[in-house]
Structure formats: C-alpha cells, structure tokens
MARRO-437150 format. One record per residue (C-alpha): residue number from 1; residue in three letters; z, x, y. Coordinates in nm, 4 decimals, m for minus. Layout:
// residues N
n;res;c3;c1;c2
NUM;Ala;Z;X;Y .
...
// end
This chain:
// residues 273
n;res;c3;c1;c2
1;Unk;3.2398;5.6962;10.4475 .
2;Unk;3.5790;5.7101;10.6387 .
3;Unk;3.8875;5.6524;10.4289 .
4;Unk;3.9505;5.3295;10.5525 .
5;Unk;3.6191;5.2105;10.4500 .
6;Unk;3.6566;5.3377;10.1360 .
7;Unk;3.9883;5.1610;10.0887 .
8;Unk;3.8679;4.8153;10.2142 .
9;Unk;3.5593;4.8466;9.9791 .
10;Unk;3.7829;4.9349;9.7002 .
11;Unk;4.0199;4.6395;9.7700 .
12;Unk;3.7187;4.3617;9.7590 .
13;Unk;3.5630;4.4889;9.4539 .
14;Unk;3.8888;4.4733;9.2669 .
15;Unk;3.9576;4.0734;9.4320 .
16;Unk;3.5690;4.0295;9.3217 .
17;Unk;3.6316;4.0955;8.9576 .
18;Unk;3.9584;3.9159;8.9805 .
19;Unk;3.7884;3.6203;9.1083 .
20;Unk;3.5359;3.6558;8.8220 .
21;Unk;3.7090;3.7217;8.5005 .
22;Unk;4.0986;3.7042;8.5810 .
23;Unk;4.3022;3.9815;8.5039 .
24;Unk;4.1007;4.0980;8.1842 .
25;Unk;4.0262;4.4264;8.2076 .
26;Unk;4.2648;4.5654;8.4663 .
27;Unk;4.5319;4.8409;8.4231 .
28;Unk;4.8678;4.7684;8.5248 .
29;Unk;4.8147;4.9929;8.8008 .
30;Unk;4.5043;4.8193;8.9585 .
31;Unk;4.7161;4.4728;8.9288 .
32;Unk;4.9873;4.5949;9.1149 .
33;Unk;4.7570;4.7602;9.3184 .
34;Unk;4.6259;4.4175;9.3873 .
35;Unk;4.9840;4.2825;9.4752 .
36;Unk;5.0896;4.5483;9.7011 .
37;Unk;4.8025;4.5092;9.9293 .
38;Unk;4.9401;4.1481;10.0019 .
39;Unk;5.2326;4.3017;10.2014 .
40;Unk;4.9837;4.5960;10.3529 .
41;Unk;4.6190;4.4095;10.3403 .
42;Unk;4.4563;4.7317;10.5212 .
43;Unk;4.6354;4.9912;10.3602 .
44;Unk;4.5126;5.1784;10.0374 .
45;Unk;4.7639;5.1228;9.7992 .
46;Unk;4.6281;5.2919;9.4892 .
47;Unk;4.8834;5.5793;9.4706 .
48;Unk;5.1973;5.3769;9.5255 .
49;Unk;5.0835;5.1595;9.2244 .
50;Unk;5.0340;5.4296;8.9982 .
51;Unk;5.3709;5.5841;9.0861 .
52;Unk;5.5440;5.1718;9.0392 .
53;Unk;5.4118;5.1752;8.7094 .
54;Unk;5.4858;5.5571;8.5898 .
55;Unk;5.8520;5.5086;8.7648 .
56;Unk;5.9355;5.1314;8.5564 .
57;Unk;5.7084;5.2153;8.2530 .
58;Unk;5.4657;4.8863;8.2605 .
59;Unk;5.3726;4.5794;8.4658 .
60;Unk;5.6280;4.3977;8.3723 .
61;Unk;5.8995;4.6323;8.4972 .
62;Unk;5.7127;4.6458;8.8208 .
63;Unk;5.7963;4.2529;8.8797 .
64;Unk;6.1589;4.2730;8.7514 .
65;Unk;6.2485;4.5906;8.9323 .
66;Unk;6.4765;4.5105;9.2356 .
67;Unk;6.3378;4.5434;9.5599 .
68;Unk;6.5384;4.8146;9.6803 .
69;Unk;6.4382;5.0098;9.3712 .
70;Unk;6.0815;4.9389;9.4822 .
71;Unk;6.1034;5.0664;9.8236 .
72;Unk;6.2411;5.4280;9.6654 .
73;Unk;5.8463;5.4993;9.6347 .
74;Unk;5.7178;5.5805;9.9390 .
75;Unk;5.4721;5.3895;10.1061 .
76;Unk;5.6160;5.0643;9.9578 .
77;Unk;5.7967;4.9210;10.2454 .
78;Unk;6.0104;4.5953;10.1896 .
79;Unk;5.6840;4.3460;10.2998 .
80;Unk;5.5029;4.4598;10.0127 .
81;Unk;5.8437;4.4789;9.7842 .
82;Unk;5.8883;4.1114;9.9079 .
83;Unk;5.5242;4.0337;9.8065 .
84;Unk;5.6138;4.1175;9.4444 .
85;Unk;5.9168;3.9563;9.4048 .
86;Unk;5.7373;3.6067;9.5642 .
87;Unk;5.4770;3.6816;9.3199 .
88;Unk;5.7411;3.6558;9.0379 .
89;Unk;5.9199;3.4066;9.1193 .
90;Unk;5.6319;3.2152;9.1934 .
91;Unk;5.5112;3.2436;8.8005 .
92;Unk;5.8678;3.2273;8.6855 .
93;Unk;5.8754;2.8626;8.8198 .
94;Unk;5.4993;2.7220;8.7393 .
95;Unk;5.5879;2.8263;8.4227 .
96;Unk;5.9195;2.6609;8.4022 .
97;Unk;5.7422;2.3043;8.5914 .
98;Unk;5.4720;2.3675;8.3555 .
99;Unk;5.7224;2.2506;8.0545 .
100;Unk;5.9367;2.0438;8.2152 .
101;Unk;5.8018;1.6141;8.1677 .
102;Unk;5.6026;1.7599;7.8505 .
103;Unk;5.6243;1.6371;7.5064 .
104;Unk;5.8430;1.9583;7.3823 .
105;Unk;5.6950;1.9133;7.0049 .
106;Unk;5.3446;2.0039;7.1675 .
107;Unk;5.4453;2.2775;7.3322 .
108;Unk;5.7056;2.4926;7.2288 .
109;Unk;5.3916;2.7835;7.3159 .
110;Unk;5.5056;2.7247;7.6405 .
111;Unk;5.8219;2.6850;7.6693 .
112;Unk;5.8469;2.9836;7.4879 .
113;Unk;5.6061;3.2026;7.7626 .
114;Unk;5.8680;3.0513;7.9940 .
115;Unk;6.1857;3.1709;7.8635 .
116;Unk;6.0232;3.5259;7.7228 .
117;Unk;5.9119;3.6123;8.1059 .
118;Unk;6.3049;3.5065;8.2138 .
119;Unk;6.4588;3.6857;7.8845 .
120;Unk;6.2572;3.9654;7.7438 .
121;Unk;6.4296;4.2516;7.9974 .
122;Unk;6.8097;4.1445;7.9301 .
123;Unk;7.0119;4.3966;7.7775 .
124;Unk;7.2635;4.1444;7.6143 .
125;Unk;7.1852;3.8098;7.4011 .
126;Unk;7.1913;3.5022;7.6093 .
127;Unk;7.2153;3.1296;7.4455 .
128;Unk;7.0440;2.8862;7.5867 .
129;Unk;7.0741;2.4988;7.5086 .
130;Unk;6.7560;2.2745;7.6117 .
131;Unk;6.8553;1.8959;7.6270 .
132;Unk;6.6221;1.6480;7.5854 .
133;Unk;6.5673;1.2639;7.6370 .
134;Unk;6.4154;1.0553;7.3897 .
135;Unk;6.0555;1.1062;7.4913 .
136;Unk;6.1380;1.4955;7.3872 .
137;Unk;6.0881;1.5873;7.7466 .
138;Unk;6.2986;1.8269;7.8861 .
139;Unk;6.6145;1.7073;8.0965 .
140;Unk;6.7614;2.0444;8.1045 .
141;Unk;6.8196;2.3995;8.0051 .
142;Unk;7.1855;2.5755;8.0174 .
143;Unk;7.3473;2.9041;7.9520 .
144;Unk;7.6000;2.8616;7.6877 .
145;Unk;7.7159;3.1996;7.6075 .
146;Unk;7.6449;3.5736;7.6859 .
147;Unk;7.7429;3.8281;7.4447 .
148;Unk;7.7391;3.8821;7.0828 .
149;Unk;7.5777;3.5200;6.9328 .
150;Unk;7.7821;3.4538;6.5879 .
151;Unk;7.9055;3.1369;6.5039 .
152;Unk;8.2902;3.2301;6.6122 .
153;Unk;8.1983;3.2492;6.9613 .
154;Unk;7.9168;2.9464;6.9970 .
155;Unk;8.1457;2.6215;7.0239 .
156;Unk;7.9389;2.3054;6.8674 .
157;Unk;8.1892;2.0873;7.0345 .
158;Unk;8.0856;2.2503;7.3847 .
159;Unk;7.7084;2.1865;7.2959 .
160;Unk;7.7662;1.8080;7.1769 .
161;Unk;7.9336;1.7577;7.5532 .
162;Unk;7.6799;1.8736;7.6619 .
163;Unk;7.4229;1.6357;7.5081 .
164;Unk;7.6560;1.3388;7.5861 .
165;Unk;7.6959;1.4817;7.8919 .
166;Unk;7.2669;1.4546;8.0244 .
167;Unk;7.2344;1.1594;7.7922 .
168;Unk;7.0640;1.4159;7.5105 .
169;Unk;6.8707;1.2659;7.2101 .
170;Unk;6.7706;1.5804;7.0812 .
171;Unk;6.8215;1.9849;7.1311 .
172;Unk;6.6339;2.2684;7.1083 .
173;Unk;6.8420;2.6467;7.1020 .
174;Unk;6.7311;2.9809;7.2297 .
175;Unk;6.8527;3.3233;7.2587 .
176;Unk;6.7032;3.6619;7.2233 .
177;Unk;6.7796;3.9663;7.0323 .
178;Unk;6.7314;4.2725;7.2484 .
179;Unk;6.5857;4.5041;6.9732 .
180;Unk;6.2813;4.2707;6.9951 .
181;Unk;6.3461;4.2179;6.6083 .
182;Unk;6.3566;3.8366;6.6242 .
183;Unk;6.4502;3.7812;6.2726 .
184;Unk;6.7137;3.5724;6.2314 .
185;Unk;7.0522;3.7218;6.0770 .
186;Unk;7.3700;3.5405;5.8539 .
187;Unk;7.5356;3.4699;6.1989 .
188;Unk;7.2007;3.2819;6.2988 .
189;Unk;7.2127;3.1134;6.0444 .
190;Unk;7.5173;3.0242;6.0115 .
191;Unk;7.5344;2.9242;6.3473 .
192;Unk;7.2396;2.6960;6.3309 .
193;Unk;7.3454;2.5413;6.0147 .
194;Unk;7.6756;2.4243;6.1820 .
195;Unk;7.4959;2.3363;6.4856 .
196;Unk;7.2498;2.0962;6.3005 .
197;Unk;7.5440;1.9786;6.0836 .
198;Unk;7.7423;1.9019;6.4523 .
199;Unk;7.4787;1.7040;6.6194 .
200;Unk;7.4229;1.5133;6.2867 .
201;Unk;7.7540;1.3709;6.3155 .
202;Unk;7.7102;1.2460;6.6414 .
203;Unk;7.3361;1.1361;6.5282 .
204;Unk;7.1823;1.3901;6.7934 .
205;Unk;6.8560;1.5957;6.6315 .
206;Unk;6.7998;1.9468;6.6712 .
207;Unk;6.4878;2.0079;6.6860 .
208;Unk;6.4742;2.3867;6.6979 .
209;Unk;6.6233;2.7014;6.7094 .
210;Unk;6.4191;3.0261;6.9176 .
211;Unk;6.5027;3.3922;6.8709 .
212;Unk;6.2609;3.5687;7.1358 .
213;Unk;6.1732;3.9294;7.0496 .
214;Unk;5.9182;4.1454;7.2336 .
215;Unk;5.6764;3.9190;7.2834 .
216;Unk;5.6954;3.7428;6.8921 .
217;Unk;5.9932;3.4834;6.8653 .
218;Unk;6.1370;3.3456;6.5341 .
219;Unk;6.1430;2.9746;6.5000 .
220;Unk;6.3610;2.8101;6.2826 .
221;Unk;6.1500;2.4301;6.2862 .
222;Unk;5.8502;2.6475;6.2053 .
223;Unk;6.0061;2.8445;5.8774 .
224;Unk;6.1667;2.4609;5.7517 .
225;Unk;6.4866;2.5915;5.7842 .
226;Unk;6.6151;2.2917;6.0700 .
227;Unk;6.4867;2.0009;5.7590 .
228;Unk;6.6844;2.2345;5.4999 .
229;Unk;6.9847;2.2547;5.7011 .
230;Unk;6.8972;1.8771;5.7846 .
231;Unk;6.8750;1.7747;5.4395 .
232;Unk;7.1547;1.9866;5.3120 .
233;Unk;7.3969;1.7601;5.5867 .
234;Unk;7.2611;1.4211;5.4543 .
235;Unk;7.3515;1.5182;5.0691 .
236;Unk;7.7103;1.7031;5.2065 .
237;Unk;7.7490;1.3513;5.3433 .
238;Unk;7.6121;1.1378;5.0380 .
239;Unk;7.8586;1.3143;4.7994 .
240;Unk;8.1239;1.3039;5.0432 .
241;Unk;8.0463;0.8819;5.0369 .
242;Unk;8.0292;0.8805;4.6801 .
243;Unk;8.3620;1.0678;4.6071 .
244;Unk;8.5416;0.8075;4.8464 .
245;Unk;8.4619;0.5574;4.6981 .
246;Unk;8.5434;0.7194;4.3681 .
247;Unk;8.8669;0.7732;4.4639 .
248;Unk;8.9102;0.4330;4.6103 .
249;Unk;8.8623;0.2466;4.3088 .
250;Unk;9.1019;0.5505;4.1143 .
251;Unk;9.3863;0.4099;4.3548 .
252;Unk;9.3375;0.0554;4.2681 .
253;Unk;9.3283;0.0599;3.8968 .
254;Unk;9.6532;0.2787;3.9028 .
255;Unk;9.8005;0.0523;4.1709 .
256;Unk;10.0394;m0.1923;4.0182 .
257;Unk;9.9298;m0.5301;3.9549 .
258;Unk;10.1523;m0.7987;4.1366 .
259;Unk;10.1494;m1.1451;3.9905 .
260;Unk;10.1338;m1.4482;4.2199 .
261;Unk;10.4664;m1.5855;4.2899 .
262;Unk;10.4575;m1.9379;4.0230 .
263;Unk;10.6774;m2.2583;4.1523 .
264;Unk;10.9001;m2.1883;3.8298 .
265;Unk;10.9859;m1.8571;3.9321 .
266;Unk;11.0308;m1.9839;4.3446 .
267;Unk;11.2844;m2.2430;4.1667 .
268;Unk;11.4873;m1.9529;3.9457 .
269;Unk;11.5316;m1.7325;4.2608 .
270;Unk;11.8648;m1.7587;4.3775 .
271;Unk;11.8989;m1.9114;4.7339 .
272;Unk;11.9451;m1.7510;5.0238 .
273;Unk;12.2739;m1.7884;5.2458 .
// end
C-alpha cells in the first residue's frame, strides 16, 4: 500500500475511535497527532507528534508551547502550529463561558478545570479575585497580585474596591502554588482570615478561597475554615460591642452628677452687668 494510503487510513481510524469513545485510550502522541493533521490534513504526522511530546514532556506542554517553539520540529510548519494554539484557546474559553451565568456554589468543579488549564504551567503564584452578584454568578475574575502571596503584599482594601467597584455580593479567591503542593501555609491563612474579616466589615461574603496544585486544589469552604474565620469575626465583633458598652456606662457613673439649676439658687446668683 503506498505511503500515502497508509497515512490516510491511519488518520480515519484514529478520527473513528475519536468519534466513538472520545479521547480515552489515546497517547499524547496520537492526540496531537490528531491536531496536527488539521493544519496538514494529507500529511502523516505521526513522527512530528512523537518528537512535540518528547521535546515539551506531555500533552499539555504541547498546547502551551509557543508557536515558534513548535515550528523548531521539523515538519510542523506555522498552519499546523496555528491549529494548536486555536485548539487551546478554543477550550480555554468554553471552559471559562462554561462557568460564567452559573450558580458558583454548584460548581466550583468547574471553575476550578477552568483556572487549572490557565494556571497549572506558571512559574510564579498569581491571585486571582472572582466577583460575584447576588445570584453567585460570576461578574468577573481579576489579577490582583503576582509574586510571593503573604498577607503584606495582598491589600484587602484593594479587593473591597474591587467588590464595590462590579457591584460584588460575594468573592471567591484563587492562586496557585507552583510546587503543586496546594496546602495552604500561615501566610494563607493569614491572608484569608483578614480577607474574610475585611469583607465582613463591609457585609460582603467570601465564599472561598482556591490553592490549585497539579491537578488537586485546596479549598478553604470545603475544610470549614471560611465559617471558622467567619465565626471567629462575628465573636471579635460581639466582644468588641460588649466592651463598649462596658466602658460607656464606666464613664457615666464616674462622670459628675450636675444638679438642676432650682429657682432659689437662679435668685442667689449674683446679676449680671
């Protein structure tokens, strides 16, 4: 059978059992096999897959490897480069309309496949802030800081703008930690603690905090630590009620007691000139 054949028979078995049972069952390889014959349809690709995947490690470093980077490996020429990076950007967005108008309380699943296909590769912990309306349904997401996350460098004042800012009810934070470890450390916290205690104030509810890791995230809602930092702000502000008041009545019983001015004592006043 000529090569070509060969090629174009291998190509429509491999869309067959696509079409049959999804991706289940493929190597990396034979998927981005799959997308690289979308740029060259008549073109056996096999080769130039293999080498994508042994040069950036897995599938996933296929689809965030730059384009140029891709077209290093010969026989990838910048149609099928361009191919892969629609193909990415395509699932980067469903994903991203598939949480947006959603009730976010149903579905933090997907809002976290979302923001784990955007964060998992980056080298350096990014915050995120998701603002939400009243029906818990997403009215945005923003960057807040890149670096090192502690609590010195996050500013709850620049988070409650925010909010007031898109008419937020409620909040939901993110970030990642790039040694895939998502368990949360004393600056997380910390951080969250003052966070919660912050939007409290200005009666705004957080609703969660997400640490991604490599592919396992950390949620603070889900370990009862948002209620206990919740709870911990309600007593804070209880006591801080009840020792007002304590000291209010302190100042009036050692507050001296003026009697009212008597017509005998108007009459012994001397007058006024």
């Amino acid at each position: 059978m000529p090569s070509n054949d060969k090629a174009s028979g291998h190509r429509k078995r491999l869309r067959e059992k696509l079409v049959k049972s999804g991706l289940a069952g493929f190597h990396d390889y034979e998927i981005v096999e799959l997308l690289l014959t979308l740029g060259t349809p008549r073109k056996d690709c096999k080769q130039q897959a293999k080498e994508a995947v042994k040069r950036f490690k897995t599938l996933r470093g296929v689809l965030e490897a730059p384009p140029e980077e891709l077209q290093q490996i010969a026989g990838i020429g910048s149609h099928s480069a361009f191919g892969i990076k629609l193909v990415q950007e395509v699932a980067r967005r469903f994903l991203k309309e598939k949480i947006f108008d959603k009730p976010v309380y149903k579905s933090s699943k997907e809002i976290f496949d979302y923001l784990y296909y955007s964060m998992r590769d980056l080298k350096k912990e990014v915050f995120k802030v998701i603002y939400l309306n009243s029906q818990n349904q997403i009215i945005e997401i923003a960057d807040l800081f890149e670096g090192t996350i502690d609590s010195g460098v996050i500013s709850p004042r620049e988070v409650i703008e925010g909010a007031i800012k898109h008419n937020a009810v409620s909040l939901i934070f993110v970030h990642n930690h790039p040694s895939g470890n998502p368990e949360p450390s004393d600056d997380d916290r910390e951080l969250t603690r003052d966070l919660v205690y912050a939007a409290n104030i200005m009666r705004i509810k957080v609703l969660d905090h997400i640490i991604i890791g490599n592919n396992i995230y950390f949620s603070f809602a889900g370990e009862g630590l948002i209620d206990e930092y919740q709870m911990d702000f309600l007593n804070l502000r209880a006591r801080g009620t009840r020792e007002a008041k304590r000291r209010l009545y302190r100042a009036k019983l050692s507050a001296p007691q003026l009697k009212p001015l008597t017509q005998e004592d108007a009459s012994s006043s001397p007058p006024h000139h």
